[in-house]
N, C-alpha and C positions, 0 to 999 in steps of 0.2 A: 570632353573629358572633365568630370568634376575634381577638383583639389581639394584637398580636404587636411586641413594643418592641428595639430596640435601643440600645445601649450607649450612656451618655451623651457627650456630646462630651468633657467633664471626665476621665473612664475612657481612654478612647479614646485622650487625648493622654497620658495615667500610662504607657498599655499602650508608645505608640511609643516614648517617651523611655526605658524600660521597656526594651524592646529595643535601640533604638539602644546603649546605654550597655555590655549585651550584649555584643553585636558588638563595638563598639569595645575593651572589655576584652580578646576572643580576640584582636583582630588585633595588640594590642599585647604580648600574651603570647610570640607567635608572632614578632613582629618581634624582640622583645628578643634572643631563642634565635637567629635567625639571623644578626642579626646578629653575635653575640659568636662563633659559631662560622664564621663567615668572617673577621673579624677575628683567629681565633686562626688559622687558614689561611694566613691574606693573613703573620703573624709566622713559623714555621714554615719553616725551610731549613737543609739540610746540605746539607758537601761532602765527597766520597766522597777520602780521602786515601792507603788503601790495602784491593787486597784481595787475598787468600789462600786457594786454594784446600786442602784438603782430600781423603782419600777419599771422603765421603760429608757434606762441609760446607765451606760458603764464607763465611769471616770479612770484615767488612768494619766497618774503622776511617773512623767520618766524624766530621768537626768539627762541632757544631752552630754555623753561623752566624746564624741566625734571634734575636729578641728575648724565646722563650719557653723556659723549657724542655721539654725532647722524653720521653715517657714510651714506651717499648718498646709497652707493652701499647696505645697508639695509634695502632702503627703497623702496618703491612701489607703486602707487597712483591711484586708482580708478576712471577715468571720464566717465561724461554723457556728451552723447552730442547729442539731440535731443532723439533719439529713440536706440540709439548705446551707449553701456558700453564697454569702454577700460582699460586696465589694461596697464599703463603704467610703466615698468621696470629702472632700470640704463642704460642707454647706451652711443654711438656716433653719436650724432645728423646728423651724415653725412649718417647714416646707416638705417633712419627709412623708413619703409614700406609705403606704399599709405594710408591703413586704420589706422594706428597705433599710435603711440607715444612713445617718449620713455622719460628718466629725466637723463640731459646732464649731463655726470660724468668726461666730461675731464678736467676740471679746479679743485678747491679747492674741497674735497668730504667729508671732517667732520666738523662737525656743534658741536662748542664744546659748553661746559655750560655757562648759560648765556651771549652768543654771538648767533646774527644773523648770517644769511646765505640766499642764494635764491638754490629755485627750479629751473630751469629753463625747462620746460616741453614742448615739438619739438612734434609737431602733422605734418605729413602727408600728401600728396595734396590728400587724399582722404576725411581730417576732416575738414569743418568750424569751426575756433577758436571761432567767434560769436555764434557758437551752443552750445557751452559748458556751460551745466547750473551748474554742480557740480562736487568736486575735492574730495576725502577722502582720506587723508595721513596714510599709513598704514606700521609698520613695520616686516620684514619676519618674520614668526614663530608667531607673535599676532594679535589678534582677537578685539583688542582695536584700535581707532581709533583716529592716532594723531592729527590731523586738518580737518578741514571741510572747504573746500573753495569754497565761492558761486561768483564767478568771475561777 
């Protein structure tokens, strides 16, 4: 006759609490992060004061009126331009592709409160800067849209 025992109740209850504690550690790891990063979201807003096209580049001076300061390299900008949607990144304007664009980050790259700044956004010899009908300023991580700019 085999016997065959299972875990004492004592064990048992180490094991759940054991895990519970687990869990509850992830979820609060995780809550922390999102929250701070929608809050830094929810602070976060420019407004587009002026912009200036170029041959193959479109400056754009915005005020940050938001609570935080703005870092270039967190930001990322949406354009149309004719039938073509670019997602323009931070980069070196010396490095952009034929179809692309990038948002020149070698010079000054935070945009603090209540002080202006420019975009400076380098398109491509694949894009007509004249084709570009719309810009939307977006920051990583949110879903909220800092500027709207209709060149």
């Amino acid at each position: 006759m085999v016997l065959k025992r299972a875990v004492s109740p004592l064990i048992a209850t180490i094991l759940l609490i054991a895990l519970t504690i687990s869990i509850g550690a992830i979820v609060i790891g995780w809550g922390k992060q999102y929250v701070s990063t929608q809050t830094k979201c929810i602070s976060a807003d420019l407004q587009v004061i002026q912009t200036t096209k170029g041959t193959n580049n479109i400056d754009i001076t915005v005020y940050n009126s938001g609570t935080i300061p703005l870092n270039i390299n967190d930001l990322y900008i949406v354009a149309t331009a004719g039938t073509t949607t670019l997602t323009c990144q931070p980069g070196d304007p010396a490095n952009v592709g034929a179809n692309s664009c990038v948002i020149d980050n070698t010079g000054t790259t935070t945009i603090n409160v209540g002080s202006q700044g420019t975009l400076n956004v380098v398109f491509g010899s694949g894009i007509n800067v004249g084709d570009v009908s719309k810009m939307e300023v977006y920051m990583k991580g949110c879903s909220k849209t800092l500027a709207l700019i209709v060149p």
